[in-house]
C-alpha positions in Angstrom: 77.9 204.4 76.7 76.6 203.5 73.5 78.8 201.2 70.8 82.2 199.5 70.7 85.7 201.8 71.5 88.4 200.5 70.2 91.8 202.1 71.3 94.7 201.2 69.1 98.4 202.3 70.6 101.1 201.3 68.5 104.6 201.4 70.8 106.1 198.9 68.4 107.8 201.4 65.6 106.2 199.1 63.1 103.8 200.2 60.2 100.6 199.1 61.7 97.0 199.7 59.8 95.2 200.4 62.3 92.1 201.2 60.2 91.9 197.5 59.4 92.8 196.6 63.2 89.9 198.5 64.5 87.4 197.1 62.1 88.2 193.7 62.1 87.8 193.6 66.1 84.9 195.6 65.7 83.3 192.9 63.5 84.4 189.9 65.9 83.0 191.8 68.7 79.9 192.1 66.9 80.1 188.5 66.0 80.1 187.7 69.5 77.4 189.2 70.2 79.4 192.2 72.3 77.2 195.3 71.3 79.2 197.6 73.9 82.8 198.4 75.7 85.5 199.8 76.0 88.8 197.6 74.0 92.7 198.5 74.1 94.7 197.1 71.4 98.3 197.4 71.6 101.3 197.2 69.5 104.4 196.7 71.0 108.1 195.6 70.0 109.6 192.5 71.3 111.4 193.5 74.4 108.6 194.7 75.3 106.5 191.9 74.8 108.9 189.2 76.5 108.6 191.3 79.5 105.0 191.2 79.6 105.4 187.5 79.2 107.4 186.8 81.9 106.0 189.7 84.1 102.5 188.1 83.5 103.1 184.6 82.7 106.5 183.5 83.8 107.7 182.7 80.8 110.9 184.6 80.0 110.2 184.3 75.7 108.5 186.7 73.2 105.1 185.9 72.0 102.9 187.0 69.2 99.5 188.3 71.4 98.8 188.3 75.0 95.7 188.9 76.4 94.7 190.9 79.8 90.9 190.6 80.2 88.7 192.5 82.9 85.2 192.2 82.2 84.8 189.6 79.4 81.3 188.6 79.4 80.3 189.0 82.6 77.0 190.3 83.8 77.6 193.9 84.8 75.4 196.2 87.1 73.0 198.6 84.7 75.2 201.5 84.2 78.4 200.1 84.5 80.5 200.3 81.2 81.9 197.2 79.8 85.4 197.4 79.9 86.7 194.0 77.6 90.8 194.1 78.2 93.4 194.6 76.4 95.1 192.4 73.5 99.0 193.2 73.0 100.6 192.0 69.8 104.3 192.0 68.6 104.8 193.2 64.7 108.2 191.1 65.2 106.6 187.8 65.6 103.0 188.4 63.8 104.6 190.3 60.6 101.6 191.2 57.8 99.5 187.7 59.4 98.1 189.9 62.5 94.6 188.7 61.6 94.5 185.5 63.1 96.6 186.8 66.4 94.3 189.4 66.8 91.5 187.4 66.8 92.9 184.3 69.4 93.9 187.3 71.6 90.2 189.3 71.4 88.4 185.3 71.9 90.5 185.1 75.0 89.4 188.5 76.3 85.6 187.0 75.8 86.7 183.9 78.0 87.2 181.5 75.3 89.8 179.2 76.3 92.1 176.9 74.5 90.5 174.2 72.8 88.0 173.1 70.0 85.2 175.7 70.8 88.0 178.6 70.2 89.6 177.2 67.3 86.2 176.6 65.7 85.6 180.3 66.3 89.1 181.5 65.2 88.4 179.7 61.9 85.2 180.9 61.8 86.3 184.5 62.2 89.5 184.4 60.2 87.7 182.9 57.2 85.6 185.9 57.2 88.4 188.5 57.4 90.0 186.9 54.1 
């Protein structure tokens, strides 16, 4: 596999540019130094995304990105494509500001975890997006 695939599903009935969602996580990706893998980036409503929430989480509440990470940054054997996750965000909750969702949600799939490295990289990445 060569490059970044970027899967966008949009489930949510919302307008979603999805132009501008694929080259945003594109460019974080690249940012990060991920050169190659697979990404899924979903758009769902929020029925949908409360259920994830409390199916994954157990926290019965809609949210405005989840994240479902399988490889991340982990060394993988030659050969093996890199598959990153998938980052689910609501239209409901986010509205036009998806940028800075989509963003926490793809730093999460990289293993970035709460805290000051993450939000330094959010603002980082954000700032270049405006």
């Amino acid at each position: 596999m060569s490059g970044l695939t970027v899967e966008v599903e949009n489930r949510s009935g919302a307008s979603v540019d999805e132009t501008a969602v694929v080259e945003l996580a594109r460019r974080v990706l690249r940012d990060e130094g991920i050169k190659e893998g697979e990404l899924g980036i979903a758009f769902v409503g929020p029925v949908e995304m409360r259920r994830l929430k409390q199916e994954h989480l157990g926290i019965d509440e809609v949210t405005d990105v989840l994240s479902f990470p399988i490889d991340g940054r982990e060394r993988l054997h030659e050969g093996l494509p890199r598959q990153l996750g998938d980052a689910v965000l609501c239209p409901d909750v986010v509205g036009e500001a998806w940028r800075a969702p989509l963003v926490h949600g793809l730093l999460h799939l990289l293993g970035y975890q709460h805290g000051r490295a993450m939000r330094e990289r959010e603002h980082a990445h954000i700032d270049e997006s405006e």
